[in-house]
C-alpha positions in Angstrom: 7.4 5.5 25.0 9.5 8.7 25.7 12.8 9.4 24.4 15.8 9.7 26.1 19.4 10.9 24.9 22.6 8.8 25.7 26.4 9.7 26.0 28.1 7.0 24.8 31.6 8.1 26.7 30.1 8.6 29.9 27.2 6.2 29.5 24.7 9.1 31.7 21.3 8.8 30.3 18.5 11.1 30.2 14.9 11.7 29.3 14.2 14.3 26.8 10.2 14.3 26.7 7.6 12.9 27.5 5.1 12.9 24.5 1.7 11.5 24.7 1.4 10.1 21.1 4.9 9.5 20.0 5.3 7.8 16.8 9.4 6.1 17.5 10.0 5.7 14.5 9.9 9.6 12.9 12.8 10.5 15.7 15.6 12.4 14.2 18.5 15.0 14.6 19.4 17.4 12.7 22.9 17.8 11.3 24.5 19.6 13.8 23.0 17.8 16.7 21.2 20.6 18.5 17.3 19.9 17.5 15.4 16.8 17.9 12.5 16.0 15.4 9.2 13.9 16.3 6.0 13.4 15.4 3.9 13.5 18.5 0.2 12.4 17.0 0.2 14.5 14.1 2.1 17.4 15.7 5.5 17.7 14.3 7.7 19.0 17.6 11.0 20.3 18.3 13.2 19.8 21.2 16.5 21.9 21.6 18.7 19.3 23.2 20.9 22.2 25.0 17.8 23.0 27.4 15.0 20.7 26.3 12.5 23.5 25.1 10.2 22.4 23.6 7.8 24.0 20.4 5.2 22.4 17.6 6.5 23.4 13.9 3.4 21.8 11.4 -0.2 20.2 12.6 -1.7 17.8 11.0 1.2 16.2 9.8 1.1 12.6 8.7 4.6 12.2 7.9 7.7 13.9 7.4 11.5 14.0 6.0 14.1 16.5 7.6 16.4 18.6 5.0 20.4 19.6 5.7 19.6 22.9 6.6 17.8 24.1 9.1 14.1 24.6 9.5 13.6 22.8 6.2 11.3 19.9 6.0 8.6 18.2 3.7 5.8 17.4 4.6 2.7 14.9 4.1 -0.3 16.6 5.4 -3.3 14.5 5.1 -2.5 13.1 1.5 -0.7 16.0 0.5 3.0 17.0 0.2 4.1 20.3 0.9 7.7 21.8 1.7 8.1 23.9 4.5 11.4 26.1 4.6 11.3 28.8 7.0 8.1 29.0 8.3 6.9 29.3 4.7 4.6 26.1 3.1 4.8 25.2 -0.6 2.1 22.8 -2.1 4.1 20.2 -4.1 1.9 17.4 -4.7 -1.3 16.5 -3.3 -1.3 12.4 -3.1 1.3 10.6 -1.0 2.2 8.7 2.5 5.5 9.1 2.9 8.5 11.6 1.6 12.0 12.4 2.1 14.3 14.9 1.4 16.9 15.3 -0.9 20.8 15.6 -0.5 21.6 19.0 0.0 17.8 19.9 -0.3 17.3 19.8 -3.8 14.0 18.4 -4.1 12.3 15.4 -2.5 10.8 11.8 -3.2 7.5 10.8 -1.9 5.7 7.7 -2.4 1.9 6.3 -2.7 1.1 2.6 -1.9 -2.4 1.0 -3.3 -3.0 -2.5 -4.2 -1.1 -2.7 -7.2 1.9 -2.0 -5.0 4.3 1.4 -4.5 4.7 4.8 -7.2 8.0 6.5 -6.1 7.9 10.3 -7.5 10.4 13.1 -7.6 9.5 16.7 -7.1 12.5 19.3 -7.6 12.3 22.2 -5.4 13.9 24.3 -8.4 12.7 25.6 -10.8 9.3 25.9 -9.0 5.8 24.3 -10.2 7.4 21.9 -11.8 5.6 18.6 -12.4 7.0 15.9 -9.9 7.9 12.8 -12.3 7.6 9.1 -11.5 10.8 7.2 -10.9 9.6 3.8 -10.2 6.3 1.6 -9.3 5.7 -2.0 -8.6 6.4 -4.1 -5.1 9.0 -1.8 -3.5 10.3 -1.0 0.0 12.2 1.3 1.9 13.5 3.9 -0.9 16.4 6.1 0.4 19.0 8.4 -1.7 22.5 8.2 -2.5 24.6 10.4 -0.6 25.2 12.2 -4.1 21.4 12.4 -4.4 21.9 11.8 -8.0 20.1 8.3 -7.9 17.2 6.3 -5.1 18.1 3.0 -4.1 15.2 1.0 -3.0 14.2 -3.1 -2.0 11.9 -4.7 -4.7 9.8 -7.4 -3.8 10.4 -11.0 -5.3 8.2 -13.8 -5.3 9.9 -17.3 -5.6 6.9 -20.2 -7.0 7.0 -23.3 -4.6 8.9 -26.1 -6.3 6.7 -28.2 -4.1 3.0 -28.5 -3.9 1.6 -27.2 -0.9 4.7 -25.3 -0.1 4.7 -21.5 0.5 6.4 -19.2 -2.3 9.9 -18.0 -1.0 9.7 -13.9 -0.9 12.8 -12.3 -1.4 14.3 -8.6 -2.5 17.0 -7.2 -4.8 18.4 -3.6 -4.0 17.5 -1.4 -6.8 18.8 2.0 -8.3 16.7 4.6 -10.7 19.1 7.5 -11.9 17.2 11.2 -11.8 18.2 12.1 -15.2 18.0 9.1 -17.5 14.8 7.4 -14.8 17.1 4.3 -15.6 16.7 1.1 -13.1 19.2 -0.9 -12.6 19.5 -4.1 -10.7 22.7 -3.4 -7.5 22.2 -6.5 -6.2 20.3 -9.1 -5.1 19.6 -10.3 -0.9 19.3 -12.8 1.4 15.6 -11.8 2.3 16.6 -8.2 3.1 13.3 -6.2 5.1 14.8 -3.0 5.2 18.2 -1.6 4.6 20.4 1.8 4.3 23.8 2.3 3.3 27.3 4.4 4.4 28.4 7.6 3.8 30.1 6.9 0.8 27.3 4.3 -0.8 30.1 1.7 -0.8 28.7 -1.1 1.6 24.5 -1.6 2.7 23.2 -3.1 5.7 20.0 -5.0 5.7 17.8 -7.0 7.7 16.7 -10.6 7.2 13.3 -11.9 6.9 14.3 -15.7 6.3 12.9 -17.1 9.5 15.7 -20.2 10.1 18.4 -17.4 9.6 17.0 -13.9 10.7 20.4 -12.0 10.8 21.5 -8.4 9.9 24.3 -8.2 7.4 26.6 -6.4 5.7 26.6 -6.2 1.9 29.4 -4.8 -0.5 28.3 -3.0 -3.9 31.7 -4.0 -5.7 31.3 -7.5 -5.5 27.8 -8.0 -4.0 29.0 -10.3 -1.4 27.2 -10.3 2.3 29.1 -10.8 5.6 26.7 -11.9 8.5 27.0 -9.6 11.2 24.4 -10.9 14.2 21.3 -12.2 14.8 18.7 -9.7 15.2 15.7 -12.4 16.1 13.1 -9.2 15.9 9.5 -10.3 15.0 9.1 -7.7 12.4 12.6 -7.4 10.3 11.3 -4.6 8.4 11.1 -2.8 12.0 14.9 -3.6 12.5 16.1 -0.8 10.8 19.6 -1.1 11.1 21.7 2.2 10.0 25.4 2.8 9.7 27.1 5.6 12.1 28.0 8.9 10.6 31.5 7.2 10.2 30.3 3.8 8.8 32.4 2.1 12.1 29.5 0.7 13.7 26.0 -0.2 13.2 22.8 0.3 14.9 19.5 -2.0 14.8 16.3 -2.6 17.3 14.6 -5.1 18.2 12.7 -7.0 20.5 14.1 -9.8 21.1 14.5 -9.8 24.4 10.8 -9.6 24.9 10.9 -5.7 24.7 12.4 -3.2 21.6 15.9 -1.8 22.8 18.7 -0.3 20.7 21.8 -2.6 19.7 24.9 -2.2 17.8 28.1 -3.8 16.4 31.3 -2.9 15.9 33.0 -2.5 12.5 36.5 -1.0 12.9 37.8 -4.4 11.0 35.0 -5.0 8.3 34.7 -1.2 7.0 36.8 1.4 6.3 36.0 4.6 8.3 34.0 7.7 6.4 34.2 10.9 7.1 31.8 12.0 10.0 
């Protein structure tokens, strides 16, 4: 799979690389739009999206979260997590599979899953060496921060007995919130079988995607009155690859899937469901 870069006014397409080992999923931009980020086996690369150069930043990078300024990234190198701010590594922890970055580059979360389930952990970047502290464990998905970066919402895993014998238990998720200072978790609100979900750019409204099988749908969901609006059908057969993401100004909504036999982007309009954000 390589990527390619759309206009969406003049609808011109083009291909921006050609990597042998891309991993789709770690594709990102920076802030202002100039870079793109990927991992490309374990090389994290760099493309400048003005003349397509091209230049390797880490190796040996298992996964990796992008910071608001530039050339500012963490890092999971084999198990470890490091920071790397202008060309300059900094150990943080040295157990994890997955991190991302803080709001405004404060610190960052990274997470380890064993059988027991998932450990999410906070490192702050200042003051330095201090001990990263544990925010929240158990049968959680898909943590991401609140735009004030004050809190981490995350999905946790439910598990719904059959009320019939020989029926399968029902798995559902509830989005959840742990506050950096007081490591308080609070219940935001529960789903309809959400696999994966972010929210705007104010944290008012989520968008998740379904699991349930008879109704596999993304939708919207508001955090003042935790009611869900159906927006479409995604049909994917993996939800928790669906991914759907709000636009910087919360007035439309991106998902993939494969539904038509091969992953391609989608997205829905929502001029008349949300009001606009800044972006």
């Amino acid at each position: 799979m390589a990527p390619f870069q759309l206009d969406l006014r003049s609808g011109f397409l083009r291909q921006l690389a050609h990597p042998a080992q891309l991993d789709p999923r770690t594709l990102c931009m920076d802030a202002r739009e100039r870079f793109l980020y990927l991992l490309n086996g374990q090389n994290l690369q760099e493309i400048a999206l003005s003349n397509l150069k091209q230049r390797t930043i880490a190796e040996g990078v298992a996964a990796f979260g992008m910071g608001a300024m530039a050339a500012d990234f963490v890092l999971v190198k084999g198990n470890s997590v490091e920071r790397l701010a202008a060309g300059k590594a900094t150990s943080i922890d040295g157990n994890a599979t997955a991190a991302i970055m803080r709001p405004e580059d404060k610190g960052c979360a990274f997470w380890r899953t064993e059988a027991g389930g998932t450990e999410i952990w906070y490192a702050p970047f200042s003051p330095p060496a201090v001990k990263p502290k544990l925010l929240a464990s158990g049968p959680l998905v898909n943590p991401i921060w609140a735009p004030s970066g004050e809190s981490l919402l995350f999905l946790k895993e439910i598990v719904i007995p059959p009320g019939d014998e020989g029926a399968e238990p029902v798995r559902t998720s509830e989005i959840h919130e742990v506050a950096l200072d007081s490591l308080a978790d609070k219940r935001v609100a529960p789903t309809s079988q959400f696999a994966g979900f972010s929210l705007n750019a104010n944290g008012t409204v989520f968008v998740g995607a379904s699991r349930s099988k008879a109704q596999p749908t993304v939708l919207l969901l508001l955090r003042s009155t935790g009611r869900e609006f159906t927006l479409c059908e995604h049909r994917s057969s993996n939800a928790a690859a669906v991914s759907p993401v709000f636009s910087p100004n919360s007035q439309r909504v991106y998902f993939q899937s494969d539904r038509e036999g091969k992953w391609a982007l989608y997205s829905v309009n929502l001029e008349k469901l949300v009001e606009p954000t800044e972006g």
